[in-house]
N, C-alpha and C positions, 0 to 999 in steps of 0.2 A: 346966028353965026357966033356971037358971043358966048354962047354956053358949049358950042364947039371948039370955043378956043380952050376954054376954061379945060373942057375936058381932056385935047391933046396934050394943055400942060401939066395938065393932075397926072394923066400917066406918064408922060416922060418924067418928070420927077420922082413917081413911081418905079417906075422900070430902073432908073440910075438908083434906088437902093440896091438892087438884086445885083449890077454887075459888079459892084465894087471899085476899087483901085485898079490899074489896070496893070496885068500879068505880066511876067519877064520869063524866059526860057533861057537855059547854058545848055554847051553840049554835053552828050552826056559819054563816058571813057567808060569801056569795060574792063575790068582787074580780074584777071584770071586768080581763083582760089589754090585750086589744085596746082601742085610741085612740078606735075609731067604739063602739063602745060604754060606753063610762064609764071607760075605762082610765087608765090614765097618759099621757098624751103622750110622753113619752120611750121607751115602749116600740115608737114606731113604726119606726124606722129598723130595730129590731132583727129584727123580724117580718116587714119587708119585704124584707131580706137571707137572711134563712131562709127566704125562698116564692122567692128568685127560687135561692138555692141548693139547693134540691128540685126546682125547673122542668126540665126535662130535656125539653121543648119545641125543637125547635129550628125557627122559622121560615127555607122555601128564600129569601124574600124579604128579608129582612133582611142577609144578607149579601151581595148586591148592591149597587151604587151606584145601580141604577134606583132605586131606593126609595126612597132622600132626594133624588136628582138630582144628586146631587155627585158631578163626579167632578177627582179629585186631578191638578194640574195638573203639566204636564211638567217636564222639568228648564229646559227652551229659555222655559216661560212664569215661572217660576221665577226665571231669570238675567234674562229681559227686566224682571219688578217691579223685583226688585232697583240696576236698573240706572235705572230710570225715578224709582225712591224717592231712589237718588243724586243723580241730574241736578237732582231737586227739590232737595235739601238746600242743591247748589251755587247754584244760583239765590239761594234764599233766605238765604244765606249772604254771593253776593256783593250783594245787596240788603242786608244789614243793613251793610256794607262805603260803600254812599252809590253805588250802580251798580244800573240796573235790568235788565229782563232779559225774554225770552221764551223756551218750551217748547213743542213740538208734538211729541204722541203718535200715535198710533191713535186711540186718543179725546176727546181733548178738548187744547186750545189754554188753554197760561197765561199773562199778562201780568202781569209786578209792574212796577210803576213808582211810585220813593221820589222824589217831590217837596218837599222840605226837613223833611222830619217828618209828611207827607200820604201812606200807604202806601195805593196802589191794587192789588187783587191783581180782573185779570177773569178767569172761567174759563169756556169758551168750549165743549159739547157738541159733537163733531164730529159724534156722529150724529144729534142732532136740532135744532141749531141755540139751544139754548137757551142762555142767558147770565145766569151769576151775576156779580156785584162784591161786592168787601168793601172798604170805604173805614175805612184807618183811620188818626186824625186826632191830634197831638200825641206823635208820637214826637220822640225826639232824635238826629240822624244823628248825634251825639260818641258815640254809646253804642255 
């Protein structure tokens, strides 16, 4: 019986290596990640950049110009704004000078006319005839 004691206390002292210290549990709280459900707000941009950099979707329609209807204007329509944005500037320019002036485009007819400090600017719709003014009153031609 002696070698039987020996033996239950060589493995109990054995066995208490394996369990250790003894475990403690807390509860445990779920944190919602996601915005639309109780999240953080700030984690939205992050999650929306991570789903579109997993999308490996490739829409055929999307890289068309049919799809938004835009399509990128010529070098020739390109040179003509620019040239049209100019002619304005000069107008307006020799108008702020005590000289008035007119512009006709493609589409639409300008008039400024500086009468002592009374700037009339009419803008004139070529294709449908419609007519804007802007009167505007108490300028100073020294300026």
């Amino acid at each position: 019986m002696n070698n039987q004691r020996r033996l239950a206390t060589l493995l109990l002292a054995f066995a208490g290596n394996f369990t250790g210290p003894s475990a403690s549990a807390s509860e445990l709280v779920y944190t919602p990640v996601d915005p639309a459900f109780g999240g953080s707000p700030l984690n939205g941009s992050w999650l929306l950049s991570n789903a579109q950099a997993q999308n490996d979707f490739d829409d055929p329609k999307s890289k068309s110009s049919a799809r938004s209807g835009y399509t990128p204007p010529s070098a020739l329509q390109r040179f003509s704004d620019q040239l049209e944005s100019r002619l304005l500037s000069q107008l307006l320019t020799d108008v702020g000078n005590g000289n008035s002036g007119n512009l006709t485009t493609d589409d639409f007819i300008v008039n400024i006319v500086d009468d002592s400090g009374n700037l009339t600017i009419q803008i004139t719709d070529r294709l449908t005839g419609e007519i804007s003014e802007i009167s505007i009153n108490g300028l100073d031609p020294s300026n």
